[in-house]
ZAVO-460754 format. One record per atom (N, C-alpha, C): residue in one letter; y, x, z. Coordinates in steps of 0.001 Angstrom, whole numbers, plus 500000, padded with zeros to 6 digits. Atoms other than C-alpha are relative to their C-alpha. Layout:
residues N
AYXZ ...
This chain:
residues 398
X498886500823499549 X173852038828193821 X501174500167499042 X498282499917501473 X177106037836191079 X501118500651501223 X499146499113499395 X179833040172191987 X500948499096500014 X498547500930498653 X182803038594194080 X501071500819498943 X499013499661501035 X185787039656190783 X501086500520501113 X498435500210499169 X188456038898193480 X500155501136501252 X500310498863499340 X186929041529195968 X500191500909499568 X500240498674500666 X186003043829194013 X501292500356499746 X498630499693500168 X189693044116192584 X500480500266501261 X499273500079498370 X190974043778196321 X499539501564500671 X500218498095499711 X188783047060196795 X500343500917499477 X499501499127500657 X189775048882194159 X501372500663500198 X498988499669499354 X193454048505194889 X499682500472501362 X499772499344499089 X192983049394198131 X499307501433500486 X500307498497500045 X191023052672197246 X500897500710499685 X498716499410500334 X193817053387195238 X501216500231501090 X499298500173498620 X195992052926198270 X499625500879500619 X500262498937499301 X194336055267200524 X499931501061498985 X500254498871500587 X193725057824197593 X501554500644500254 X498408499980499977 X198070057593197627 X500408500891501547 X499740499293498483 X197900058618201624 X500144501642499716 X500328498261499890 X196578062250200725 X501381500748499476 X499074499031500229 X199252063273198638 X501465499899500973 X499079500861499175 X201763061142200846 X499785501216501278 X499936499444499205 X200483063567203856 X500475501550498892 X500034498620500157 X200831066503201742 X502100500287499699 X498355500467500136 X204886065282200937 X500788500479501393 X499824499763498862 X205276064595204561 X499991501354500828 X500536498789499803 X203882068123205682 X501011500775499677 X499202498753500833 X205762069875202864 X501787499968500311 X498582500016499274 X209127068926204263 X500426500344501096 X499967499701498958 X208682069793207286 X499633501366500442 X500483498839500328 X207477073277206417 X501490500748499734 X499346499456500449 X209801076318205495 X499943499983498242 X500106500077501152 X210964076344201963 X499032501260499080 X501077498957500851 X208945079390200851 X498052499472500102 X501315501003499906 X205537077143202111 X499825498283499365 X499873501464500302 X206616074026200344 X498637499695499202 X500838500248501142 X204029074018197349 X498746500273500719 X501265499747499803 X201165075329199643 X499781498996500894 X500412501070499105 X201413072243202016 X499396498968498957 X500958500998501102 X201151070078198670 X498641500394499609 X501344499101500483 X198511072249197126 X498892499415501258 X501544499778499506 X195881072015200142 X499781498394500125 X500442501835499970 X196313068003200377 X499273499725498314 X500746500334501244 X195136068229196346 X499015500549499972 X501715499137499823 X192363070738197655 X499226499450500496 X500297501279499315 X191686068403200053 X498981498859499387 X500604501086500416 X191104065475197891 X499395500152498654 X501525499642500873 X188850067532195048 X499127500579500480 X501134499488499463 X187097069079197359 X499175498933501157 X500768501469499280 X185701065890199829 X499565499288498488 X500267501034500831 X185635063839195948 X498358500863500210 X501401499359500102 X182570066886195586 X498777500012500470 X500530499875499183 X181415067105198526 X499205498389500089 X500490501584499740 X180928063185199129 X499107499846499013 X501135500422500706 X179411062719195992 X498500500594499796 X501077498950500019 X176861065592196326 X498949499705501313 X500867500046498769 X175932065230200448 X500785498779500950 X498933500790499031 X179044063641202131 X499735498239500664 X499894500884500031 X178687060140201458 X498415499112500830 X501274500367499615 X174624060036201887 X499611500341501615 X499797499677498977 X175086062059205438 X500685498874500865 X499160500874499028 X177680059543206700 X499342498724499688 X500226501492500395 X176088056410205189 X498400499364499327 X501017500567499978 X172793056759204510 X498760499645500999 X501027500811498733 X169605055176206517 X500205501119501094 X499585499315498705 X170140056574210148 X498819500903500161 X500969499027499696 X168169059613211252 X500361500475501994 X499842499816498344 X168385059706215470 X500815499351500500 X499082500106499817 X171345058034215409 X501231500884499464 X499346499126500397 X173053061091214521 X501264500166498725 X499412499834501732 X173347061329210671 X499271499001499241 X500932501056500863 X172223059482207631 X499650501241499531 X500681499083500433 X169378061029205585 X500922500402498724 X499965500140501695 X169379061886201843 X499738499379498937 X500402501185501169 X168565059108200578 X500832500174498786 X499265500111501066 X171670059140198334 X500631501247499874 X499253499294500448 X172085062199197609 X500428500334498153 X499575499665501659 X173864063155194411 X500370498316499446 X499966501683500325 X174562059047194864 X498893499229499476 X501201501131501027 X170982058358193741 X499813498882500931 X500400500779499471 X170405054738193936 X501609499640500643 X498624501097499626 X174267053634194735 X500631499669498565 X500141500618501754 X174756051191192015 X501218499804499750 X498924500765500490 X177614049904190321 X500185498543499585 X500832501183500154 X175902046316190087 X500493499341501718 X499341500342498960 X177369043898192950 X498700500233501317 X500735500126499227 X175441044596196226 X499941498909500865 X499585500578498542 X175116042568199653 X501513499348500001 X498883500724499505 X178780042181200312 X500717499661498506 X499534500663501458 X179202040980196346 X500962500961499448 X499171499147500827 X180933044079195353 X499242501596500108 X500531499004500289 X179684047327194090 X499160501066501447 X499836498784498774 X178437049833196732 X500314501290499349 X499122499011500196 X179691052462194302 X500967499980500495 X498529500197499964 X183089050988194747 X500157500143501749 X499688499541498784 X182532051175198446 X499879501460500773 X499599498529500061 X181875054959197935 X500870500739500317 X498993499247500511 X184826055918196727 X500751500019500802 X498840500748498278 X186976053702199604 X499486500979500669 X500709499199498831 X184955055776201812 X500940501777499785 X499505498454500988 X185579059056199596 X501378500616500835 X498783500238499389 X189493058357200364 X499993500601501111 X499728499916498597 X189273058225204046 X499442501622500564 X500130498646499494 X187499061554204225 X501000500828499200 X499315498850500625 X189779063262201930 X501722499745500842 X498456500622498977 X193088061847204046 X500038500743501490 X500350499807498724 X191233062764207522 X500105501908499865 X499349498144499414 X190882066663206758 X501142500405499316 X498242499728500254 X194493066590205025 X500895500193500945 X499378499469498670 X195660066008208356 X499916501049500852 X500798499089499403 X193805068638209698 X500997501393499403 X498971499298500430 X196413070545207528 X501020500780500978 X498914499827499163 X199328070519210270 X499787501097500711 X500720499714498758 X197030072406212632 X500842501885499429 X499780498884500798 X197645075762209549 X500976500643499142 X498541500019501403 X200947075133207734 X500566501442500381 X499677498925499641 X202072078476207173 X499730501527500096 X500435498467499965 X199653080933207327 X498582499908499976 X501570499783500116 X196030080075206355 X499985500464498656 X500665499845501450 X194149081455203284 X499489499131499366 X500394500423501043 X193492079662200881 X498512499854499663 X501506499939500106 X190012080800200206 X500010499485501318 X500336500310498427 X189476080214204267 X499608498912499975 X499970501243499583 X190906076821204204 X498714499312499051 X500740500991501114 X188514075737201018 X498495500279500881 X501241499748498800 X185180077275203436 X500217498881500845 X499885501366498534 X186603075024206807 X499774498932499132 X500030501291500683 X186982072244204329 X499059499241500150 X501964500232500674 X182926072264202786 X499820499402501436 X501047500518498957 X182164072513206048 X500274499291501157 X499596500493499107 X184196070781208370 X499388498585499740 X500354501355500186 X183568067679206531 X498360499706499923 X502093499202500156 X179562068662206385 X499766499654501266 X500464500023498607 X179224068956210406 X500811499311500451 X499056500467499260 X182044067182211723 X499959498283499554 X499360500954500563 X183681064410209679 X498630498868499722 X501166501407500648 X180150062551207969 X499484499757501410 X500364500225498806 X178404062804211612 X500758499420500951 X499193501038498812 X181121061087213505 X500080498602499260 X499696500821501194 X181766058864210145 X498315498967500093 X501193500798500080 X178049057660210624 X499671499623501135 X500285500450499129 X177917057316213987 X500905498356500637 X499605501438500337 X180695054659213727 X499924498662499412 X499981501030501040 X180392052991210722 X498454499899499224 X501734499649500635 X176529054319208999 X499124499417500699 X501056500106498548 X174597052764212369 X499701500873500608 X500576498965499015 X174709055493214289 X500287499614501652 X499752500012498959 X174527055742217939 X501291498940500424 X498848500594499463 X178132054433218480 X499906498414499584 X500613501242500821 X177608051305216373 X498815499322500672 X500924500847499474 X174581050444217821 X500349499783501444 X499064499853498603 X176352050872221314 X501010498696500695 X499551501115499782 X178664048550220574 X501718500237499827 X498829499823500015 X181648050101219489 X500918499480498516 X499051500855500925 X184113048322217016 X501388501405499631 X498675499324500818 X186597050444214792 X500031500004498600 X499921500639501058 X187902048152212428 X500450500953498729 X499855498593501265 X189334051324210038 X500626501152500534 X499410499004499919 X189533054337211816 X500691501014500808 X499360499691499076 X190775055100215086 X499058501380500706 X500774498161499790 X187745057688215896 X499939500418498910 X500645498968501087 X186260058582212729 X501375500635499283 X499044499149500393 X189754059375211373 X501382500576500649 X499070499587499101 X192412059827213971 X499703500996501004 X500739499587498928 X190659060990216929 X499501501462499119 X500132499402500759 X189145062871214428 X500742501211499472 X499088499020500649 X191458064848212615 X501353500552500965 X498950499632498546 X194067064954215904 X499437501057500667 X500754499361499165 X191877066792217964 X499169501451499255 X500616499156500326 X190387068913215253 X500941500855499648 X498891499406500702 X193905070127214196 X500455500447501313 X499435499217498885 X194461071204218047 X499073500959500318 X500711498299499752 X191392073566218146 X499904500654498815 X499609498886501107 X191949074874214665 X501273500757500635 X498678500022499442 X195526075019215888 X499485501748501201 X500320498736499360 X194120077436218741 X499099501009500068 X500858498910500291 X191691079542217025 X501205500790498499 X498943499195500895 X194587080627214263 X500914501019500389 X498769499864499466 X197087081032216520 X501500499822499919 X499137500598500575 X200687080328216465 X500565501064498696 X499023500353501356 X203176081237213137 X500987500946501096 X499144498818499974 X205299084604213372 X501227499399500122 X498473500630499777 X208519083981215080 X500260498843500786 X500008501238499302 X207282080680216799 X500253500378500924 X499321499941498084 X209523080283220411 X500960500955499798 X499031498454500114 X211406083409219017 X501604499324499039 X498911499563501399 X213382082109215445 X499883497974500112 X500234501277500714 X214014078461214309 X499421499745498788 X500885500698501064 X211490076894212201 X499750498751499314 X499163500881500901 X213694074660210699 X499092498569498840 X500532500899501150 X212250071526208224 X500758500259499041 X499116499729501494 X213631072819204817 X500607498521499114 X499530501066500911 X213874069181202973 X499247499120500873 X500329501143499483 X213722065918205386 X500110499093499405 X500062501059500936 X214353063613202384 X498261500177499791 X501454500040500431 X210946064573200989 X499012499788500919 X500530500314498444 X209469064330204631 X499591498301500169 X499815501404499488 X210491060457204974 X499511499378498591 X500597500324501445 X209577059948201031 X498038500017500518 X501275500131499804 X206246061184202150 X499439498906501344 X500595500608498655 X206058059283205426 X499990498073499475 X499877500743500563 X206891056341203280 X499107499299499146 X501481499846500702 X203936056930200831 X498850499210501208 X500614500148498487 X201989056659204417 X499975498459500187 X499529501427499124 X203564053216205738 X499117499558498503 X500073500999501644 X202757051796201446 X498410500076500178 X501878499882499767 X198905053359201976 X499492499203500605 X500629500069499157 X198071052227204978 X499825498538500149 X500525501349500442 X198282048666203775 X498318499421499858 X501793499562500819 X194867049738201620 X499228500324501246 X500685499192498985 X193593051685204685 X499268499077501002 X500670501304498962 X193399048666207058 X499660498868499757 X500652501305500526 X193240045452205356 X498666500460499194 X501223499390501113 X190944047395202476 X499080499817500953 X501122499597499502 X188733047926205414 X499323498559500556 X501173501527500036 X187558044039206054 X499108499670498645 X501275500191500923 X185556044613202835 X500469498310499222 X499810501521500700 X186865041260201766 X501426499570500142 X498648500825500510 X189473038624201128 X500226498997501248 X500229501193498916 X189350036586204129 X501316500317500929 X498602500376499198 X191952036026207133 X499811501675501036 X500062498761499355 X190549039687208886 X501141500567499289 X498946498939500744 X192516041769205761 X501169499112500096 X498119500263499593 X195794039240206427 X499904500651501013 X499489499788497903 X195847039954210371 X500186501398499491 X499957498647499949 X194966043674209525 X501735500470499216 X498754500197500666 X197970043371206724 X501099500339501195 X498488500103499024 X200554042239208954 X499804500651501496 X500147499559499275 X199336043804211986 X500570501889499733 X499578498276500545 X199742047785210181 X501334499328499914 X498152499635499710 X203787046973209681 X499793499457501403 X499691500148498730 X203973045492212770 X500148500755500969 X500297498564499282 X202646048565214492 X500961500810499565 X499599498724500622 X204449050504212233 X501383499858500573 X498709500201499814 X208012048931212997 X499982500148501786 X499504499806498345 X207647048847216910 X499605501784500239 X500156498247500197 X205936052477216544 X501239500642499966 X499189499268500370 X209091053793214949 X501483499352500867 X498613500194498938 X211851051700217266 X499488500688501494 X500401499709498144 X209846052758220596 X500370501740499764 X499585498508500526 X209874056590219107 X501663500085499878 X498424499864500648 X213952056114218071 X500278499818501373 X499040500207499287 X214822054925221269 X499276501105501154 X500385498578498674 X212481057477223868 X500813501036499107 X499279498232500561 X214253060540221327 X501736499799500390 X499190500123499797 X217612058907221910 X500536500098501057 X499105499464498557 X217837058996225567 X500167501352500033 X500094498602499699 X216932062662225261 X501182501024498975 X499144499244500494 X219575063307222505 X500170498910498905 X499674500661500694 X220342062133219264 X498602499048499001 X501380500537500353 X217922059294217159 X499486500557498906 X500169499208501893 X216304061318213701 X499731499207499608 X500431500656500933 X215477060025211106 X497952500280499624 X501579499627500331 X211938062323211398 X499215499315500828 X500827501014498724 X211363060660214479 X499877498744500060 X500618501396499978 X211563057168213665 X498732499986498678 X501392500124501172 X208809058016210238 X498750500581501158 X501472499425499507 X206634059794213032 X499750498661500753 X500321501428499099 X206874056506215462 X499384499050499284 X500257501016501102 X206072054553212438 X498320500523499685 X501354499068500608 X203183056996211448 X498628499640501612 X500230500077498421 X202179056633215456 X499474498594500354 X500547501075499486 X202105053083215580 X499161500046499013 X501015500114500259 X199918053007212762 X498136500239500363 X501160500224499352 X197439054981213677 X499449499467501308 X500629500576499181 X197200053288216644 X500037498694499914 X500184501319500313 X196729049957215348 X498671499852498897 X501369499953501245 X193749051155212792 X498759499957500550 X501348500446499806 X191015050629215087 X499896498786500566 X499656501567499865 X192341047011216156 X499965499267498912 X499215500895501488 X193833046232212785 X499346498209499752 X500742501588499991 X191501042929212525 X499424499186501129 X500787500152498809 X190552042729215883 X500769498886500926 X498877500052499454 X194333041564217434 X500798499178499865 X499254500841500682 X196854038953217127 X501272501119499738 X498878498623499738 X200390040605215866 X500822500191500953 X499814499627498264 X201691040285219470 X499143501709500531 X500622498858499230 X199366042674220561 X500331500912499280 X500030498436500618 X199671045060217853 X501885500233500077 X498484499654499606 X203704045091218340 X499894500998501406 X499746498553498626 X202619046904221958 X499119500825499678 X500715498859500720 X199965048747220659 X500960501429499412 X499319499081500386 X202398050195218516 X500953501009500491 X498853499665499205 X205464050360220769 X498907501400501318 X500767498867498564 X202863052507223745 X499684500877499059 X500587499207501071 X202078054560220626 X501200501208499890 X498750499313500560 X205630055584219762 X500612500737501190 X499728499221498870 X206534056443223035 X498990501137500838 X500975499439499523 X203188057988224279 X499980501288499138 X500495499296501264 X202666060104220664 X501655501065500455 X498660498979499869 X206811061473221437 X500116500347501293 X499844498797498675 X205898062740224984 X498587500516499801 X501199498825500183 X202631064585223818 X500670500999499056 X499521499160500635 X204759066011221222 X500870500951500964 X499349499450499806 X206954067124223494 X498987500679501265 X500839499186498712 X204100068554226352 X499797500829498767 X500287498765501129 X202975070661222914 X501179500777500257 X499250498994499772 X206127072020222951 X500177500909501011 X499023499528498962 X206937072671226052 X498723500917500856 X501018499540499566 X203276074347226450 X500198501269498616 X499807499008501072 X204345076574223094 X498735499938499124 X500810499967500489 X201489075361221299 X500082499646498815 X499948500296501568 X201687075563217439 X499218499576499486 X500572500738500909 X200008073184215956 X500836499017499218 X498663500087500387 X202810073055213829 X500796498455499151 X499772501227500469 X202868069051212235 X499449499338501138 X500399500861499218 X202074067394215332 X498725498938499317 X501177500579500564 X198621065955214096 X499269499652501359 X500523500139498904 X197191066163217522 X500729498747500756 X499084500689499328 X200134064634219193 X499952498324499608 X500288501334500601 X200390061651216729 X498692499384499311 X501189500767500130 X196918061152215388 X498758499853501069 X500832499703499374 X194991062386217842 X499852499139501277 X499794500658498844 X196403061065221051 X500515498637499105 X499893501405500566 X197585057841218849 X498549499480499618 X501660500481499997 X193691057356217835 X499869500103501028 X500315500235499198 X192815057558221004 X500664498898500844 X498903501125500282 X195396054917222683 X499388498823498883 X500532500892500685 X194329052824219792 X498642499752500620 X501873500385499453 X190488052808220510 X499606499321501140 X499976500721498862 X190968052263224042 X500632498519499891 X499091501763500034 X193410049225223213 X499188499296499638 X500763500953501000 X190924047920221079 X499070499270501047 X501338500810499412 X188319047572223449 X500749499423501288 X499142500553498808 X191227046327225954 X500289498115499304 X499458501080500663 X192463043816223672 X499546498925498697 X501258500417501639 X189877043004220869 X499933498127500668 X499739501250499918 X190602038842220635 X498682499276499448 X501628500623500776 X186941036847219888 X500514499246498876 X499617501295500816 X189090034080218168 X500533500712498515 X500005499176501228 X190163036910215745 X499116500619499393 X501048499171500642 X187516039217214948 X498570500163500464 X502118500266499604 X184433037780217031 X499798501084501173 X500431499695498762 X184790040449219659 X501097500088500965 X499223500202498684 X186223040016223301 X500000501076500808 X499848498847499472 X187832042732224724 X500283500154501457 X499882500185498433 X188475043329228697 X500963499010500337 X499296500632499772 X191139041404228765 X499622498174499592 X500183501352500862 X189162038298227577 X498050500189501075 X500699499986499606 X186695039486230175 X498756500879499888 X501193498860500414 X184532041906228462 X499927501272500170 X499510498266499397 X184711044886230214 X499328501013499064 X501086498805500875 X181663046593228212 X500529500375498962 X499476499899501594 X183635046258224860 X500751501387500331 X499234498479499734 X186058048951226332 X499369501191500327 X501324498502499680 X183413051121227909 X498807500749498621 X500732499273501239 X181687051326224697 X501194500891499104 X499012499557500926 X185049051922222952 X500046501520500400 X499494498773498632 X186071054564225922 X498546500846499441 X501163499103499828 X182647056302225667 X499923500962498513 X500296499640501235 X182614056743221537 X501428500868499693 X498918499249500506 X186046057816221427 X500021501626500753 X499780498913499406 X185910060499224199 X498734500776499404 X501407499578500561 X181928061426222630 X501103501037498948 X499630499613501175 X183871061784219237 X501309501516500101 X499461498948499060 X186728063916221135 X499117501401499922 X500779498959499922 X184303066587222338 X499842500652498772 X500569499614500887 X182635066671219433 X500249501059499429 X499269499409500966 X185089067501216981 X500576500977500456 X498953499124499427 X187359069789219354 X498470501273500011 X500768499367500125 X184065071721219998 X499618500529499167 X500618499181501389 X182520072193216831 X501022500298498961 X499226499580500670 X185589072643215088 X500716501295500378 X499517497841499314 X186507075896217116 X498812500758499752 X501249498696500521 X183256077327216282 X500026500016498677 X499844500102501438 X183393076667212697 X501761500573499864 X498797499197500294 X186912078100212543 X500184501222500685 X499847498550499674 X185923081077214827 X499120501208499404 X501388499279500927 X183136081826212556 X500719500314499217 X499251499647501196 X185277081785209475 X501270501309500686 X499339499134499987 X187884083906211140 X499527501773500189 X500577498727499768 X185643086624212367 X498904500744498806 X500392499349501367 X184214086989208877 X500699499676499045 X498734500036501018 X186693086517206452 X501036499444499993 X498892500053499805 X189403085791208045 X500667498817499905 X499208501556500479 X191584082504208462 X501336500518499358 X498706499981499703 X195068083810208676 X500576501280498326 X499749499188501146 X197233085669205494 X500319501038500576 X499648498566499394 X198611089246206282 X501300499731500655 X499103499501499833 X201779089895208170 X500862499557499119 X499176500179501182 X203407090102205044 X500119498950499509 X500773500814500563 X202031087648203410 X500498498872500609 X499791501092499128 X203098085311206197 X501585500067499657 X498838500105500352 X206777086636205499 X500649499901498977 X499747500260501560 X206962086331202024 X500192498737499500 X499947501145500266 X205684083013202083 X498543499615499269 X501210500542500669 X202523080756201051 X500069499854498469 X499726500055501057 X204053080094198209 X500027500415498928 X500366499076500644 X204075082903196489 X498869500894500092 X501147498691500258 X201410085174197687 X498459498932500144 X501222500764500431 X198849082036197569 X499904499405498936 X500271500738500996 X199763080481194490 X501153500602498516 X499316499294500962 X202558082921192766 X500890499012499224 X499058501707500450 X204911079369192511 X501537500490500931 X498871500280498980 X208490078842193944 X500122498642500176 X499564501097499767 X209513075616194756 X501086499341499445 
């Protein structure tokens, strides 16, 4: 089949686009961190995204995407990428090039997974959880969505992302979160955001990505990647006014809190994104911004350090999304009819894959991080923690 030029470009940019997210979370993160941890929040978002490029191209990619094995996983067909060409496939553009897009989204998903550790993981540790988080976790949910697995054949729709990467990485960053434990001084000392310019710079990066993230993900040029387009700001702007104005009754409006409302409505508009007219995704967003800034605040008020709200806003915002989707999924847009259009099943499949994916990850991600701690340890020393990441993981200042 002659390769589609106009696609193919349309994918590329928008790999590039999501590749932009990773460091964009690691910006975001690093501002919001103490200044002696600044460089180790960047650092693990660039560990992040050479260690998934490895991984994917070695097992990652063939696990999440190749021929189905139970439903579960894909085999090995491609491993080491044998047999993914660079020659236009099926949808008239490379299936290398749809690799790489892929690549992205896993190296973004355990970046977030970051928040759960800011502060006081090892280094070596985190690069172990990494291999293997994305090994058992990430490709097996990643294929059960999108590879034909189980969920997919089910009947569940997630146009870019609302389980395999929100749900996902939310939920896995609240049982890392409670197999670490909290951060010396947490409830005791203020743990201040050292630089909120660089915070909103990074959350900024985020809003510019997530362009790539959701339109990129209709695979094509057609009227799905507009809706998805204008649907991500849309989300993003009622996200971040619904967030400004629930923080305002309670005190004054931030500036961190309208980039998290913004961050909030997105992800909860990424498993609609093509599905929705932008009506809908304006409440999508808006139940996002307000929903995502009273989970943040039950974390608190439960003393639970999972110190970048990742749970709060991706986790419970992927979820929220997923359900909407299968509430609100429009036929006249994206071919499927969601309860509100009469199709009750669309939601029950949604509902079923998202809470499946839930379990999953919260489960097997506390055993895989209680394994690593009880043999070599997650957490730095004491010291080590008071000194700073900065220096005693990478011998840098900021």
């Amino acid at each position: 089949m002659a390769m589609d030029t106009g696609v193919t470009c349309w994918l590329m940019v928008s790999a590039v686009l999501v590749m932009l997210m990773t460091p964009g979370v690691g910006l975001f993160y690093g501002g919001l961190v103490r200044k002696k941890n600044f460089i180790s929040m960047i650092a693990l978002s660039f560990v992040c995204l050479a260690l998934a490029s490895i991984q994917w191209i070695l097992i990652g990619y063939s696990l999440a995407f190749g021929p189905d094995v139970g439903g579960f996983i894909g085999n090995l067909s491609y491993l080491g990428l044998a047999g993914v060409s660079a020659e236009a496939g099926a949808g008239t553009y490379p299936p290398l090039l749809f690799m790489i897009f892929q690549l992205f989204f896993a190296a973004v998903t355990i970046t977030i997974v970051t928040s759960a550790v800011a502060e006081r993981i090892k280094l070596s540790s985190f690069i172990v959880f990494c291999l293997v988080w994305l090994t058992v976790v990430y490709c097996p949910i990643a294929h059960w969505a999108w590879g034909g697995g189980w969920a997919q054949q089910m009947g569940l729709i997630d146009f870019a992302g609302g389980t395999v990467v929100e749900i996902c990485s939310g939920f896995a960053a609240l049982s890392l979160a409670l197999v670490i434990g909290r951060r010396a001084g947490f409830g005791e000392h203020a743990l201040e955001p050292h630089n909120i310019p660089i915070a909103l710079l990074g959350a900024a990066l985020l809003w510019f990505g997530w362009f790539g993230f959701n339109a990129g993900s209709a695979l094509a040029l057609n009227s799905s990647a507009v809706i998805a387009f204008v649907n991500t700001n849309s989300a993003a702007a009622a996200g971040a006014l619904a967030w400004m104005v629930a923080s305002w009754y309670r005190g004054k409006p931030s500036s961190l809190g309208m980039v998290s409302g913004a961050i909030a409505g997105m992800v909860a508009i990424t498993p609609a994104a093509g599905f929705v007219p932008p009506l809908v995704a304006v409440l999508i967003g808006a139940v996002a911004g307000v929903l995502c800034y009273s989970m943040m605040l039950v974390r608190i008020s439960r003393k639970m350090d999972e110190s970048l709200d990742a749970w709060a806003i991706h986790g419970m915002g992927g979820l929220w999304g997923t359900l909407a989707t299968g509430i609100f999924a429009a036929a006249a847009i994206g071919g499927f009819a969601g309860w509100m259009e009469g199709n009750s099943s669309q939601f029950f499949a949604n509902a079923v894959a998202a809470f499946a994916a839930l379990a999953y990850t919260f489960v097997v991600t506390y055993l895989i991080a209680t394994a690593i701690d009880r043999t070599i340890g997650l957490r730095v020393t004491e010291d080590e923690e008071y000194v700073g990441l900065d220096i005693c993981q990478h011998g840098e200042r900021a």
